[in-house]
C-alpha positions in Angstrom: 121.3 80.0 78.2 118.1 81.7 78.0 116.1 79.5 80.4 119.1 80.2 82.8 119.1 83.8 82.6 115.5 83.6 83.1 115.3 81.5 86.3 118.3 83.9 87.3 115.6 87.0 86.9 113.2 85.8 88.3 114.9 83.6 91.3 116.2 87.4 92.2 112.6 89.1 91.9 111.6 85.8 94.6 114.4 87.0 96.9 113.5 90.7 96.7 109.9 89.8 97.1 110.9 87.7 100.2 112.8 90.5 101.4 110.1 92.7 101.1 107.2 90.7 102.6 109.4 89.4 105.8 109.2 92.1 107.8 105.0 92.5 107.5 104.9 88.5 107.9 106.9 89.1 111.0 104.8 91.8 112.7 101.4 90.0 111.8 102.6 87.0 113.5 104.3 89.0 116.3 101.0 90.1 116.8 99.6 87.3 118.1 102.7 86.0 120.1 102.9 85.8 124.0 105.5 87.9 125.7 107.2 84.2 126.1 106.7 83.3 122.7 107.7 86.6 121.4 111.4 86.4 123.5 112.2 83.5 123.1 115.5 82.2 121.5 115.6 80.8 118.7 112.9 82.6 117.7 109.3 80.8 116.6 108.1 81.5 113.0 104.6 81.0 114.3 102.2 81.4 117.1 101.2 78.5 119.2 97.6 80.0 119.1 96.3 83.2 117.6 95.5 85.3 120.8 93.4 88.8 120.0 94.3 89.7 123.6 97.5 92.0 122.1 95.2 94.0 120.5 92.3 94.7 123.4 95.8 95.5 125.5 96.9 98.1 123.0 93.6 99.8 122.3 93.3 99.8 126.4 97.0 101.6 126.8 96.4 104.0 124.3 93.3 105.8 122.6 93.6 103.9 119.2 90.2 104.4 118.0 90.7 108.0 118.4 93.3 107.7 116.8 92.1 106.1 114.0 89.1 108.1 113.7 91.7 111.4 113.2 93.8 109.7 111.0 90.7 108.9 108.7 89.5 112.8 109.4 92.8 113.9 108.4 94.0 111.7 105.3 90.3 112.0 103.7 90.3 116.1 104.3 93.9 116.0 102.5 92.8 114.0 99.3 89.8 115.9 99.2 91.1 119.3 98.7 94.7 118.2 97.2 92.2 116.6 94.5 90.5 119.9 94.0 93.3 121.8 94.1 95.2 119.6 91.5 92.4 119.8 89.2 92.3 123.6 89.2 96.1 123.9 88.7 96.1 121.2 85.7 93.6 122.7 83.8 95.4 126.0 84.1 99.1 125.1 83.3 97.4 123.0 80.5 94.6 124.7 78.8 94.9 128.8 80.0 96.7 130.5 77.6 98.7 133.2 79.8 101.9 135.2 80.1 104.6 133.7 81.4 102.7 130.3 82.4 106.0 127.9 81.5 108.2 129.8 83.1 105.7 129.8 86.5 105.3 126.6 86.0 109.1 125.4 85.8 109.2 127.5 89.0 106.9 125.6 90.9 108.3 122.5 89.6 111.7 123.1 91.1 110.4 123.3 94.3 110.1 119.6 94.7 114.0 119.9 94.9 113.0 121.5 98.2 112.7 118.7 100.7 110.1 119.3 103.6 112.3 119.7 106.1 113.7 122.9 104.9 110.0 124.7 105.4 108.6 123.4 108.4 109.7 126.2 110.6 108.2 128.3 107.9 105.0 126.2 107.8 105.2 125.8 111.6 105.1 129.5 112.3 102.5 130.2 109.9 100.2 127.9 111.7 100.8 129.5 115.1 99.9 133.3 113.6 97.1 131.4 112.4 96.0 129.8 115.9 95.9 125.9 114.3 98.2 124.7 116.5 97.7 121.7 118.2 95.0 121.2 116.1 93.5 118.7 112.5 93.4 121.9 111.0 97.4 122.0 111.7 97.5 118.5 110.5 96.0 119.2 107.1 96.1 123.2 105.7 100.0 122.4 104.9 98.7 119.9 102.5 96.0 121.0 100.8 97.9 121.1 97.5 100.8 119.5 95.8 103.2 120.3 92.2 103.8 117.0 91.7 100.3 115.6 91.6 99.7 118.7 89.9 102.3 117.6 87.0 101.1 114.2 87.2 97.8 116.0 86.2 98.5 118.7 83.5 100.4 115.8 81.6 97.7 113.7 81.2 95.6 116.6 80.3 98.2 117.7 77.4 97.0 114.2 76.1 93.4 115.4 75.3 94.0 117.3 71.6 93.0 120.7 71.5 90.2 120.3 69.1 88.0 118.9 72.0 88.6 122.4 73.6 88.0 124.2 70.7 84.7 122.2 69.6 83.5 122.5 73.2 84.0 126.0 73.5 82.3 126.4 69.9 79.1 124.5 71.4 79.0 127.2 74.0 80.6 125.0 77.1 82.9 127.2 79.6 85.9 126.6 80.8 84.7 125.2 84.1 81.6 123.0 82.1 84.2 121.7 80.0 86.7 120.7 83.0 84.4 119.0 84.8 81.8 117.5 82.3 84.8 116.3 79.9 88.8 116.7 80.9 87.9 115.6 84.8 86.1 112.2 83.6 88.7 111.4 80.8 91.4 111.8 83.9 89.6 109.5 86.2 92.5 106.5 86.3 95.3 109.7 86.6 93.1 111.0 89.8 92.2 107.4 91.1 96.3 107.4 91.4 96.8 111.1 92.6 94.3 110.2 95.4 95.6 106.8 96.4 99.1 108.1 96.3 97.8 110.9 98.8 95.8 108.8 101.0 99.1 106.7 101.3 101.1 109.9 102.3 98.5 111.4 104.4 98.2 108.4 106.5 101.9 107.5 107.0 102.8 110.9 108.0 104.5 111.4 111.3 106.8 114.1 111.3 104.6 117.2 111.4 102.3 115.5 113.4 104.9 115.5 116.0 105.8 118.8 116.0 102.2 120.8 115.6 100.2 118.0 118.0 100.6 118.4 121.7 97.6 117.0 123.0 96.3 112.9 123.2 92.9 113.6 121.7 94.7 115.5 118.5 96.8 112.0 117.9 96.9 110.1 114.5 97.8 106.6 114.3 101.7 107.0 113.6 101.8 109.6 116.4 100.1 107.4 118.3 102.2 104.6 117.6 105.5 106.4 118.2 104.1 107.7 122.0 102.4 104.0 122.7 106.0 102.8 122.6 106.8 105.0 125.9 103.4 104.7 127.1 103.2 100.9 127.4 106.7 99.9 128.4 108.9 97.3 126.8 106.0 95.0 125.3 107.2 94.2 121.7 103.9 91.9 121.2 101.7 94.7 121.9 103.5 97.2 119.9 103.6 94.4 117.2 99.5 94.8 117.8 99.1 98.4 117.3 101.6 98.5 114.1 99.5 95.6 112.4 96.1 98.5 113.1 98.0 101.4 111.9 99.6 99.4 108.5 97.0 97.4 107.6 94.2 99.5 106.0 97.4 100.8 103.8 98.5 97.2 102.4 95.1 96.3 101.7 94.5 100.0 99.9 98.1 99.3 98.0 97.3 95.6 97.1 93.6 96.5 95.9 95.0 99.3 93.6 98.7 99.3 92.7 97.8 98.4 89.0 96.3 102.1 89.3 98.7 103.9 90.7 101.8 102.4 88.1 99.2 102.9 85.0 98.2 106.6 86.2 101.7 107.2 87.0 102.4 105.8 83.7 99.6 107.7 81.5 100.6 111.3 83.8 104.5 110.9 82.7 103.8 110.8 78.8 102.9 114.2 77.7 101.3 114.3 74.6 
């Protein structure tokens, strides 16, 4: 009965996993395809040749290296300062001893509750007093911080015991020595997962692109994508193309370090 429960488990885990996996096997293959091979009925589960022409027909329709090089500009400024910024706001919410610092924090908190959508006319306006818009600048000031990485964060810092404070402020270390010589170190697997989970986010993000980016040149690679679909006509092989350049360098990120971002996850959501 046990052995049967257990093939039951894991033949549904198979089936999810193939559920999962089909639709990036599909465009990879796609990829490849001929505009015959790619509409035809029933379909083929594999290319008669693997043809690289999709791809040199994509990157000629659309600027995709410039749109790769903004994406990287864009998602590496993002993890840069949300990293800084989440370091800062940890250490205060976990070690600075202040009036009502639970009660700012729990307010802050709630306003993951608040989905995105609801501020980007907010956010939107504030860029154009600003004079960012259509810019990278546009792309990235709106996330330059986040609560939840921040909680992720200050949870994992509760962990460290307050002695190690206490003895390190004895030995004469300030608050800023002992962040970054001790706490920021110690936290290195929580921030590996902060910044992997940002990159991720950063890179995928298509909605305020759209609305703040008017220009070709200010493109990133899901912008892109969306505007090479009207751009290059109906050509699902060579749409097929760009998606496998703009997904990519995110499955191998994800399959390189997802037993960092569920441990991370996992040490930031114990508090201690």
């Amino acid at each position: 009965m046990r052995r049967t429960a257990r093939a039951a488990i894991y033949a549904g885990l198979a089936l999810g996993a193939l559920v999962m996996v089909f639709p990036f096997y599909w465009m990879f293959v796609s990829a490849f395809k001929t505009t015959q091979e790619i509409n035809r009925f029933p379909p083929t589960w594999w290319p008669g040749s693997f043809r690289f022409d999709n791809f040199v027909v994509a990157f000629q329709k659309s600027p995709f290296a410039r749109y790769f090089v903004n994406s990287v500009i864009v998602t590496a400024s993002c993890v840069t300062c949300t990293g800084f910024t989440t370091i800062l706001g940890a250490f205060a919410f976990s070690r600075l001893r202040f009036p009502g610092r639970e009660v700012v924090f729990s307010l802050l908190l709630s306003l993951l509750m608040i989905p995105f959508e609801m501020v980007i006319i907010t956010n939107y306006t504030t860029i154009i007093q600003m004079g960012f818009n259509d810019s990278l600048p546009a792309l990235i000031l709106p996330f330059t911080s986040s609560i939840f990485y921040t909680y992720i964060l200050r949870n994992f810092f509760l962990t460290v015991p307050d002695s190690l404070y206490h003895s390190a402020r004895v030995d004469g270390a300030s608050n800023w020595r002992f962040l970054w010589r001790i706490l920021v170190p110690m936290a290195r697997p929580s921030l590996v997962t902060i910044m992997l989970l940002n990159a991720l986010v950063s890179w995928n993000s298509f909605m305020w692109p759209l609305i703040v980016i008017k220009t070709t040149a200010n493109r990133t690679l899901p912008f892109g994508l969306y505007a090479f679909t009207t751009e290059s006509g109906s050509n699902p092989e060579l749409m097929m193309a760009a998606s496998t350049v703009v997904v990519l360098p995110m499955i191998v990120l994800f399959l390189f370090a997802r037993k960092s971002i569920v441990n991370g996850v996992a040490r930031g959501g114990m508090k201690g």
